[in-house]
Kinemage of the C-alpha trace (Angstrom):
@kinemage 1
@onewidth
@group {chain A} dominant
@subgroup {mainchain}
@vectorlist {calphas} color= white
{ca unk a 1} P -12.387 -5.433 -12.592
{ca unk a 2} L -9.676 -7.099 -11.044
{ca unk a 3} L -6.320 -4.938 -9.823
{ca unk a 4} L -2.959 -5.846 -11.644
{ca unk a 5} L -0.501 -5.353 -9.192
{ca unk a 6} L 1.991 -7.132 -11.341
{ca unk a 7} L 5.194 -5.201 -12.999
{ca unk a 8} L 5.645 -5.759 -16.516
{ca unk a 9} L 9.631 -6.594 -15.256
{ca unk a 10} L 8.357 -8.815 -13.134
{ca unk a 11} L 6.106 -10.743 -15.158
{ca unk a 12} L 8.568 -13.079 -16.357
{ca unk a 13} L 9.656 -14.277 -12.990
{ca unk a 14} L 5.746 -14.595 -11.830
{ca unk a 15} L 5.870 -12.474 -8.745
{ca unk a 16} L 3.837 -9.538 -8.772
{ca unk a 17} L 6.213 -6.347 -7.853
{ca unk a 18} L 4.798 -3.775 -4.936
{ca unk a 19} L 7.418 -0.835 -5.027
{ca unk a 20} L 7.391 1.442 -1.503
{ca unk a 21} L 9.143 4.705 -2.478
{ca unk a 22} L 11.061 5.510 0.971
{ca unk a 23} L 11.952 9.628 1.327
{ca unk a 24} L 15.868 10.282 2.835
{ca unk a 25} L 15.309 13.541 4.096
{ca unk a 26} L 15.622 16.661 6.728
{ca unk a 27} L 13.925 15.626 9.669
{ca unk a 28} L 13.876 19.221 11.013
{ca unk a 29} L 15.426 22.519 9.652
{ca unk a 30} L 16.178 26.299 10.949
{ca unk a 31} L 16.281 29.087 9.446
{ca unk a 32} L 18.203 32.486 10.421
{ca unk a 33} L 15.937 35.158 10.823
{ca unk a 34} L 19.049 37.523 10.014
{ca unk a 35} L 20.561 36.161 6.538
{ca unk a 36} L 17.577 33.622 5.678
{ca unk a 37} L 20.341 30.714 5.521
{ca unk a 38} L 19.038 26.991 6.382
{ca unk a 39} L 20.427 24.680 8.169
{ca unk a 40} L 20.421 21.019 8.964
{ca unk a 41} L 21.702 18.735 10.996
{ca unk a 42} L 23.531 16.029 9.201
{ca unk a 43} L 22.871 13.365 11.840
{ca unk a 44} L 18.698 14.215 11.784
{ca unk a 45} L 17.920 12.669 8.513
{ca unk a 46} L 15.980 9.568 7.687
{ca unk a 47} L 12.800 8.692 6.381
{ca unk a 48} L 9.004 10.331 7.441
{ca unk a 49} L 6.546 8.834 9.577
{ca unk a 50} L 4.278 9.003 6.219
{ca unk a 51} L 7.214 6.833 4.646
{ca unk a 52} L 6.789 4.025 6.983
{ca unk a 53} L 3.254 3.826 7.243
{ca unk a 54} L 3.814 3.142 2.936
{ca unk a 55} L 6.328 0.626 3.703
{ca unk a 56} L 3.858 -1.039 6.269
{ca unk a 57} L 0.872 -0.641 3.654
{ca unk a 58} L 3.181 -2.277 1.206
{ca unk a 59} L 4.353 -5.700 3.574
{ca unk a 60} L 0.142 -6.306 4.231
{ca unk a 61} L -0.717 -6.349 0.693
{ca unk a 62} L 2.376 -8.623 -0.369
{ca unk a 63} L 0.933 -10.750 2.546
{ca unk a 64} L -2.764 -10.561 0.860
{ca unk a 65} L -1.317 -10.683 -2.906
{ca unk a 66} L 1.830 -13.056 -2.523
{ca unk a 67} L 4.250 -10.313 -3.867
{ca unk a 68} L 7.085 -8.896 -3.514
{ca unk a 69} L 8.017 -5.429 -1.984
{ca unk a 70} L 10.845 -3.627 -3.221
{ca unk a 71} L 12.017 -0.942 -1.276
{ca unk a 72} L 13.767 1.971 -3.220
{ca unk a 73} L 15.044 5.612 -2.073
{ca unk a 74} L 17.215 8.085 -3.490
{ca unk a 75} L 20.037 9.607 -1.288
{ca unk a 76} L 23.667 9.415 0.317
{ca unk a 77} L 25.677 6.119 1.060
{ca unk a 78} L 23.879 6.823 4.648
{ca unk a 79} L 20.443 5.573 3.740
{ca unk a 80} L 21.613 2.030 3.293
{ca unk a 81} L 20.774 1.758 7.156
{ca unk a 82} L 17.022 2.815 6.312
{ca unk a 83} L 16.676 0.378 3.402
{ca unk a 84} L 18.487 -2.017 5.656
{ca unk a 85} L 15.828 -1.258 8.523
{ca unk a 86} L 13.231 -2.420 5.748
{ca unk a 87} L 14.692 -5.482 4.445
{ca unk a 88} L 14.055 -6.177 8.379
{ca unk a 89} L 11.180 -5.409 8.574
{ca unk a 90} L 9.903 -7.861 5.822
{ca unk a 91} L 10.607 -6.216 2.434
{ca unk a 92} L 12.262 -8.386 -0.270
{ca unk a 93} L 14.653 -6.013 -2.315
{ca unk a 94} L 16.201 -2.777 -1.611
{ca unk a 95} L 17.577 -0.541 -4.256
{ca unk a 96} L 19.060 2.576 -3.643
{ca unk a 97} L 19.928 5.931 -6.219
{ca unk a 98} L 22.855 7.276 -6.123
{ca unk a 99} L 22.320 10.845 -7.482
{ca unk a 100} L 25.379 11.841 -9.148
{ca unk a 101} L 26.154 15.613 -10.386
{ca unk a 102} L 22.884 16.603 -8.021
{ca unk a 103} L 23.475 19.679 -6.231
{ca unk a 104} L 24.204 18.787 -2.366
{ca unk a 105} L 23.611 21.656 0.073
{ca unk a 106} L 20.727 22.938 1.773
{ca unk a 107} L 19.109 24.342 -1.473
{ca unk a 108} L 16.410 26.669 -0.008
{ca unk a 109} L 14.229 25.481 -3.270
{ca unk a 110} L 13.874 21.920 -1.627
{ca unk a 111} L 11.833 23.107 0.978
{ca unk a 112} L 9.184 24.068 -1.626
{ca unk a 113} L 8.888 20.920 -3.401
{ca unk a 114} L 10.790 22.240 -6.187
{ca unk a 115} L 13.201 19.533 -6.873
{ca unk a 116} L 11.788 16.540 -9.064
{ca unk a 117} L 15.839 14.640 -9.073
{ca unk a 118} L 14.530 11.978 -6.359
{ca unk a 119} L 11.359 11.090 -8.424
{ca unk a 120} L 12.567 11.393 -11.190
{ca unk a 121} L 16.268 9.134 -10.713
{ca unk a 122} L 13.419 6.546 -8.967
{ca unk a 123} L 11.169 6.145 -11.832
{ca unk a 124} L 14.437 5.183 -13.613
{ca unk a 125} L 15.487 2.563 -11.610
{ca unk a 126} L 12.079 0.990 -10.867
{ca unk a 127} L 12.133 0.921 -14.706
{ca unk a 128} L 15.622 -0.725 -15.560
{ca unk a 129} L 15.163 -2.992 -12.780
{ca unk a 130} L 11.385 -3.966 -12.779
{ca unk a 131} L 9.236 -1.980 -15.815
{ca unk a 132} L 7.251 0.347 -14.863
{ca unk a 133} L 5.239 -0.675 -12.060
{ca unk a 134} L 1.781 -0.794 -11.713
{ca unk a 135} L 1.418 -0.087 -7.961
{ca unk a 136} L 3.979 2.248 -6.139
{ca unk a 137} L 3.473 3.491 -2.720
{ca unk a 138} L 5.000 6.729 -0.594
{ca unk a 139} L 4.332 9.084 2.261
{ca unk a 140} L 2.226 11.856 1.376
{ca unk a 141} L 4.818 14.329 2.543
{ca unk a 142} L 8.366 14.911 3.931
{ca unk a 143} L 9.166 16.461 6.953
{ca unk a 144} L 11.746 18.983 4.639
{ca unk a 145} L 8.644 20.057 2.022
{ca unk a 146} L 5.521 19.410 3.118
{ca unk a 147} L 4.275 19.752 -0.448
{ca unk a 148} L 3.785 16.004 -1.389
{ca unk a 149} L 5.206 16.555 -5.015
{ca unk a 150} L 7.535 13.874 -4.876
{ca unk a 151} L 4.750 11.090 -5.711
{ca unk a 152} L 3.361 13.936 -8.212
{ca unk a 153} L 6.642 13.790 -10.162
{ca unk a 154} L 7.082 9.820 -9.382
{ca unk a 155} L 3.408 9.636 -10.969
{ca unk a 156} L 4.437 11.800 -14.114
{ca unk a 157} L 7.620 10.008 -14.976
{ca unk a 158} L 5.787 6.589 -14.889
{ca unk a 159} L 2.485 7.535 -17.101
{ca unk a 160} L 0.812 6.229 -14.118
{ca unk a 161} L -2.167 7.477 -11.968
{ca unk a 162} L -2.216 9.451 -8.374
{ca unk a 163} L -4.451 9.248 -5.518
{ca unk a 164} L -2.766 11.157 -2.579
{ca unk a 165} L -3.927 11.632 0.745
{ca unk a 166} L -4.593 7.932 1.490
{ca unk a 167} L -5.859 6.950 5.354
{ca unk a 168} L -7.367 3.608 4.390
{ca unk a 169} L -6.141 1.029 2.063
{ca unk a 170} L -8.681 -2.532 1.550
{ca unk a 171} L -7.294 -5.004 -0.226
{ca unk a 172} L -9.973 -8.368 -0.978
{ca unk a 173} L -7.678 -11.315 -2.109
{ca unk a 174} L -7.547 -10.676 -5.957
{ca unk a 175} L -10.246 -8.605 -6.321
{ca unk a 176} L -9.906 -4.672 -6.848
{ca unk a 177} L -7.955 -2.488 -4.658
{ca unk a 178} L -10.068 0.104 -3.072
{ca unk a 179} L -8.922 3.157 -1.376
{ca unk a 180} L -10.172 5.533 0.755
{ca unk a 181} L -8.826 9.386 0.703
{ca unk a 182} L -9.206 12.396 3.217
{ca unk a 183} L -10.656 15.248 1.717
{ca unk a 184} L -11.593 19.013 2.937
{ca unk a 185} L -14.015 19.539 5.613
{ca unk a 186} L -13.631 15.935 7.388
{ca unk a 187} L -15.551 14.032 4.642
{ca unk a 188} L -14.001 10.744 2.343
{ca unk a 189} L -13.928 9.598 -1.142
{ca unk a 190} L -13.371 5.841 -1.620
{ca unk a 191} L -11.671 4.804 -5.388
{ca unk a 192} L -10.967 1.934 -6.878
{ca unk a 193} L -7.127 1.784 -8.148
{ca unk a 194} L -7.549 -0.339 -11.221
{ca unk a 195} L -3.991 0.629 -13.334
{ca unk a 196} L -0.496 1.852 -12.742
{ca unk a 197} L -1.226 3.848 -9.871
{ca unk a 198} L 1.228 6.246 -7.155
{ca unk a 199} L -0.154 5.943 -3.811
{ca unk a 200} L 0.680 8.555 -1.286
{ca unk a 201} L -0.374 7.635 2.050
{ca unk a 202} L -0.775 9.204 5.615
{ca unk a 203} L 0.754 8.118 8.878
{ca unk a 204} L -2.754 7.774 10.281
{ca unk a 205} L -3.059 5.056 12.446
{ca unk a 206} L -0.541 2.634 10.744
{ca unk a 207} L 2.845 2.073 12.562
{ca unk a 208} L 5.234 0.088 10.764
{ca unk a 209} L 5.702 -3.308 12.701
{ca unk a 210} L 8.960 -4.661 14.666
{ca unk a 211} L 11.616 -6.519 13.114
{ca unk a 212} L 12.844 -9.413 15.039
{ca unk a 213} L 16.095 -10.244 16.386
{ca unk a 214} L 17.333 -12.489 13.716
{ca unk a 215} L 15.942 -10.218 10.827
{ca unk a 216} L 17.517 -7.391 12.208
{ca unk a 217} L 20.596 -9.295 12.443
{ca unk a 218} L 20.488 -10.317 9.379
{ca unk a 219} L 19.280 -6.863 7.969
{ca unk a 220} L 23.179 -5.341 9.140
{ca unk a 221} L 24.924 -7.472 6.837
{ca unk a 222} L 22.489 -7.303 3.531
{ca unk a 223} L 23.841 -5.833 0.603
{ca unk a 224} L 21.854 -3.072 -0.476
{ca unk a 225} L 22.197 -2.455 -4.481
{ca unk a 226} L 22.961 0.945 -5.489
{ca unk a 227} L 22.019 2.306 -9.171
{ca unk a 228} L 23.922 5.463 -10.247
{ca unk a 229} L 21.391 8.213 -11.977
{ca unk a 230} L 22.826 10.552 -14.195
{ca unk a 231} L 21.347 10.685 -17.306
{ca unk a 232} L 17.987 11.114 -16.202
{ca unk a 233} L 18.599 14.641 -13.942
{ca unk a 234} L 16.939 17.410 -15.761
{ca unk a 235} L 17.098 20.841 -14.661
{ca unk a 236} L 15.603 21.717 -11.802
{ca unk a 237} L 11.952 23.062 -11.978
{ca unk a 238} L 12.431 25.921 -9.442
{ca unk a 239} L 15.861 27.864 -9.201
{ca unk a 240} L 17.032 30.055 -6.214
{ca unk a 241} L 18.123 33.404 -7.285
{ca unk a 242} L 18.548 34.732 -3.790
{ca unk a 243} L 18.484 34.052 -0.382
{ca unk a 244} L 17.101 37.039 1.638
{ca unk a 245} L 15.588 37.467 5.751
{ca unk a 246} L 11.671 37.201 5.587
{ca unk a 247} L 10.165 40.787 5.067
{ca unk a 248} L 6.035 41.137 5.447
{ca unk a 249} L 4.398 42.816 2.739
{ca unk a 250} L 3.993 46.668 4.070
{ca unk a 251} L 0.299 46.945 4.797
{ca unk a 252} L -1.773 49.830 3.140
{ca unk a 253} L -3.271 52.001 5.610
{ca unk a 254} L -5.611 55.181 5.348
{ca unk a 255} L -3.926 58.429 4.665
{ca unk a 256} L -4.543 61.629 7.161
{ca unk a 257} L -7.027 63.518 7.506
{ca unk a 258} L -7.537 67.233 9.465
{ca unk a 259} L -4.822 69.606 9.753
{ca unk a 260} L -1.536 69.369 11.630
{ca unk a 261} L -3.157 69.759 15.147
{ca unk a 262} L -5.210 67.547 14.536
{ca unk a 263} L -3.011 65.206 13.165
{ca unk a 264} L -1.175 65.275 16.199
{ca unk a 265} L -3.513 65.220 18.469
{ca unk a 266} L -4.078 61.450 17.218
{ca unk a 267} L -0.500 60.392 17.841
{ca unk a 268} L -0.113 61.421 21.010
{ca unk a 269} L -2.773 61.234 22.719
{ca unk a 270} L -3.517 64.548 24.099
{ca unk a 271} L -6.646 64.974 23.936
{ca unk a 272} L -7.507 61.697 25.092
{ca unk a 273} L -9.214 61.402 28.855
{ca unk a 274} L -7.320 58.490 30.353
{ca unk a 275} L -7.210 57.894 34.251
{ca unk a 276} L -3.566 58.009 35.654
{ca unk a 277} L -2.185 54.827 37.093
{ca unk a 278} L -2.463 54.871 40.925
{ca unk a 279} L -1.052 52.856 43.573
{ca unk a 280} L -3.287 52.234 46.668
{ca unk a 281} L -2.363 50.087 49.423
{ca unk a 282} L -1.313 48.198 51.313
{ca unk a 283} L -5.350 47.766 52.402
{ca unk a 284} L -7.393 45.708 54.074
{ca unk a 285} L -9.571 43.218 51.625
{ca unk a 286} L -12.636 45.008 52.450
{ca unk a 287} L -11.074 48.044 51.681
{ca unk a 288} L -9.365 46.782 48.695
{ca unk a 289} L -12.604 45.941 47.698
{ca unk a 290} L -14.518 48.993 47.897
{ca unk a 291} L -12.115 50.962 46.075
{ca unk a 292} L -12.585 48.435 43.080
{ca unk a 293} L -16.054 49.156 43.271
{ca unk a 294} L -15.692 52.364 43.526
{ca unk a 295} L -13.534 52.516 40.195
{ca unk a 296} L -16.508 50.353 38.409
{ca unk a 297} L -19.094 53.055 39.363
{ca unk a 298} L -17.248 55.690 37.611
{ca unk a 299} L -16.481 54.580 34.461
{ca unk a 300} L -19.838 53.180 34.375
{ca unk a 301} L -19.082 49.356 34.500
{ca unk a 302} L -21.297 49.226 37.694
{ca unk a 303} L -24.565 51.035 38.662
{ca unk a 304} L -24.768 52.553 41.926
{ca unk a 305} L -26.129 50.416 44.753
{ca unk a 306} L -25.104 47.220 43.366
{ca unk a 307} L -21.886 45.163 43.780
């Protein structure tokens, strides 16, 4: 069976439509051991090494397929520069969410891949703008989550299919897209993508390639379209109700036996036969030597008459 990699907004226009899903996020975050409060640094955002590797997936099958890659994220007025960085790169559209009435911050519940407003503002725009597409790729996680539920949402908003954890993608002309998938234990499971499909992908051995001069040139001066979401933000799935310093679990441990003596006896120690630290020297190495021996003979490490 053939792969459709066409977009049913697209199908008018006669180019098929290959959407690459870009993440704007936390490159690295700390947390205060004290008052459990995160923080980020502004200027380290941008997208995931899993991001590109989609974006670069993307360009070789519009190469293969003849299409058209549109690349769409949802964040701030700053990602323009990464959707700018793919127009350079070789992608034909960029489209970009702004996610109005979302809560800004460092919302502790993003870092559990809690929050389905990106996937969910995305869906809508790759609707309005293109249908609902039948092949959409993204990184299988973000450097902020970690839990890969942003193409899980992104799949569930579309009606469409999910195959996550993506190494390998083999593309044949026209004929059916096949995949191939890490799984547990080192081992691989090879499918065959044959609907409206979200691919997550790893950054395993795919770098995305180097723009040239005069598209990155003319990458700085594209406009990059922004679409404002706000009637498709739902409530968020997971909701912080407090923000407290990481406490282990206590651990349950056996309760006393014997009497007091006894008891004590245990926690300090007393009764124990220890050797007392002593400090020989300085000595000669053959010395040095035979008091080490001499040590090992007595607690029983070393037999007499042998060294």
């Amino acid at each position: 069976m053939a792969v459709r990699v066409l977009s049913t907004g697209a199908a008018e226009s006669g180019q098929p439509v290959i959407a690459a899903a870009l993440s704007w996020s936390w490159r690295s975050a700390t947390v205060n051991p004290l008052t459990g409060e995160v923080s980020v640094d502004p200027r380290d955002m941008g997208p995931d090494q899993a991001d590109l590797a989609a974006l670069e997936h993307a360009l070789r099958l519009a190469e293969l397929r003849h299409s058209k890659v549109v690349a769409v994220t949802a964040g701030p007025p700053a990602a323009d520069t990464m959707l700018r960085d793919a127009l350079a790169a070789g992608a034909s559209e960029a489209i970009r969410v702004e996610l109005a009435g979302r809560p800004e911050g460092t919302d502790p519940a993003r870092l559990v891949g809690g929050d389905p407003f990106p996937a969910v503002a995305v869906a809508d725009a790759l609707r309005r703008h293109y249908g609902t597409p039948d092949l959409v790729l993204c990184g299988d996680h973000t450097a902020e989550a970690g839990a890969g539920s942003f193409a899980a949402f992104l799949a569930a908003e579309l009606g469409a299919q999910q195959v996550l954890g993506v190494v390998r993608i083999e593309a044949g002309g026209d004929g059916p897209l096949r995949v191939v998938r890490r799984l547990d234990g080192g081992r691989r499971e090879v499918l065959r993508i044959t609907g409206p499909a979200v691919v997550s992908v790893e950054a395993a051995g795919v770098r995305l390639r180097r723009a040239g001069l005069p598209a990155m040139l003319a990458g700085l001066a594209a406009p990059v379209p922004v679409t404002h979401a706000t009637a498709c933000i739902r409530a968020a799935r997971v909701q912080t109700l407090a923000v407290h310093p990481y406490r282990p679990r206590p651990r349950e441990l056996p309760g006393p036996a014997g009497g007091t003596t006894r008891r004590l006896h245990e926690l300090t120690g007393a009764l124990t036969e220890r050797t007392p630290p002593t400090v020989l020297g300085p000595l000669s190495p053959s010395v040095a030597a035979e008091e080490l021996l001499g040590y090992l003979r007595r607690h029983g490490y070393l037999e007499d008459g042998k060294a």
